[in-house]
C-alpha positions, 0 to 999 in steps of 0.5 A: 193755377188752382180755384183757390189760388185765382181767387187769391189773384182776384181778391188782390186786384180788386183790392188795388182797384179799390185803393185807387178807387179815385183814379178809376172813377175820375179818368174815364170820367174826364176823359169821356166829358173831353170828348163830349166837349171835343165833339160839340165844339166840332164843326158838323159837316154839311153833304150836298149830293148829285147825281148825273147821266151823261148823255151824248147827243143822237145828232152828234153821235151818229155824225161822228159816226158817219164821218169816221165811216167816210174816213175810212173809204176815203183812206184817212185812217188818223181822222176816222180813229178820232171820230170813232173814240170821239163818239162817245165817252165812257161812265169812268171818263166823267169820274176821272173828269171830276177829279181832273186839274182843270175841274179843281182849279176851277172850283177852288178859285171860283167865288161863292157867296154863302154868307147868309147861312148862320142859323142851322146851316153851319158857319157863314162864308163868302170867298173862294175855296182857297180860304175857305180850306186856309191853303198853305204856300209860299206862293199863290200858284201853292196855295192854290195846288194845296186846296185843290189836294185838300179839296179832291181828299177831305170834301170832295167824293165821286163813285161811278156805276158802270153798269147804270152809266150814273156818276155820282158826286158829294161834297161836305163843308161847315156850310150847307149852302155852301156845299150846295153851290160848290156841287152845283159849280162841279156839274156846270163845269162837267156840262161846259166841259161837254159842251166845248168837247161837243162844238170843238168836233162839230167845228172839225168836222164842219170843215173836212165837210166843207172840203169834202163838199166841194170836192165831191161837188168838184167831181160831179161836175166832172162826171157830168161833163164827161156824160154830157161830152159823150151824149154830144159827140154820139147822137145815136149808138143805139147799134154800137153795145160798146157806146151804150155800156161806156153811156151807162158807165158814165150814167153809173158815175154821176148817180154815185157822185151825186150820192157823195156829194148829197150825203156831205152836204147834209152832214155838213149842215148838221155840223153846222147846227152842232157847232153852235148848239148849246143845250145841255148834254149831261143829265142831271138826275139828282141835284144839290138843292135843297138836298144838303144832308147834316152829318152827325157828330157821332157825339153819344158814341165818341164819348162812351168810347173815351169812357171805355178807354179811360176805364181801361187805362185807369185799371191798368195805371192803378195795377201798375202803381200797385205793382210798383209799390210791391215790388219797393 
């Protein structure tokens, strides 16, 4: 196409541009101060985050430790694997815990009262999350599956960094408050879940160490018997080798059974004390409260974006009507 040409083609596009000069002035301009008017009238979003480092008890780690060492002496290798994996559970565990049915159900029916934030705060609330996300169902086990969906989807986010251990968390709704307390009830959750976890192992192993405890107590009993039989039925065997090495062997046997039975007896009353132990067991590093972020509308955005569309469009309905007209 020559230089001559390509003008003729652009005096004629502008020429139609101008005669539908209305069209391409108005429709960027409605459809910009549309999506102006869309995104003021828009909710803004409220972002509460938390932070969190779970920790597991020195105590309990190093008991479950020990009892899945002495279930492995002791041949019971199903017990001793639970100890092991109970020992400690991974970053990934407490992402996935966050995200779980039992977690979600939880927060969705549980009631929160946020009532008194009107003034920069969102809209007030006070109910349970169901109708705050207006769950559909026939029934209410339906509604409560689908605000636990809309939850997990729309409000709620959960990034693990495995490298720190840290688990982080963010929940977003039209209320600041409300966004605070819902992630202050995931944490609380987390921490009793740990904390049932927790008391459940300790009760467990409380009782194989009760019955670890009063067989080894059984055996050297045993053991002491048969050394103190053998001291009576041989006053002196200072010349008889045999008898000195059988009176060592029986020596031998009530120090190891004495060993046993004070090494269960003292991880028995640390269970004990793990069984009823209700300190916390994640740590919280960052928390909800009076942390609530405002999510911006992105309104100055949106709007120059509807313009630029409505702008192309505009020139293009105008070159198509245009073309119509030439081609009758």
């Amino acid at each position: 196409m020559s230089t001559a040409e390509g003008a003729a083609s652009l005096r004629v596009y502008v020429a139609a541009l101008r005669k539908h000069a209305r069209l391409v002035v108005v429709l960027p301009i409605i459809l910009g101060f549309a999506a102006l008017g869309g995104s003021l009238l828009r909710s803004r979003m409220y972002v509460a985050k938390a932070a969190f480092l779970a920790s597991e008890p020195q105590s309990l780690s190093g008991s479950l430790g020990a009892l899945s060492s002495v279930a492995s002496q002791l041949g019971i290798p199903a017990l001793s694997a639970v100890a092991s994996s109970s020992a400690g559970l991974s970053t990934q565990f407490y992402g996935d815990l966050l995200t779980s049915n039992e977690l979600l159900h939880a927060v969705v029916l549980a009631r929160y009262d946020a009532s008194a934030e009107a003034l920069n705060g969102g809209k007030p609330f006070a109910g349970r999350l169901v109708d705050y996300m207006h769950a559909g169902g026939k029934t209410a086990t339906d509604s409560e599956l689908d605000a636990m969906t809309r939850f997990s989807h729309n409000n709620l986010s959960v990034t693990v960094d495995r490298t720190t251990g840290i688990v982080r968390l963010q929940v977003k709704t039209t209320n600041r408050k409300l966004s605070a307390l819902v992630t202050r009830k995931l944490l609380d959750l987390v921490n009793e879940f740990n904390l049932r976890r927790r008391q459940t192992q300790a009760g467990a192993e409380r009782e194989f160490d009760a019955r670890r405890a009063r067989a080894a107590l059984d055996s050297l009993h045993v053991a002491e018997g048969m050394l103190a039989d053998f001291r009576a039925t041989n006053i002196d065997f200072s010349r008889s080798p045999r008898l000195a090495t059988r009176e060592t062997e029986l020596i031998r046997r009530v120090a190891f059974a004495q060993t046993i039975y004070t090494t269960v007896a003292q991880r028995y009353e640390m269970a004990n004390i793990e069984a009823v132990r209700n300190t916390p067991v994640i740590t919280v590093l960052d928390g909800p409260e009076g942390l609530v972020e405002a999510q911006p509308r992105h309104t100055a955005l949106i709007a120059t974006g509807a313009f630029l569309f409505g702008l192309v469009l505009a020139c293009a309905l105008a070159l198509h009507v245009e073309r119509l007209t030439a081609l009758s």
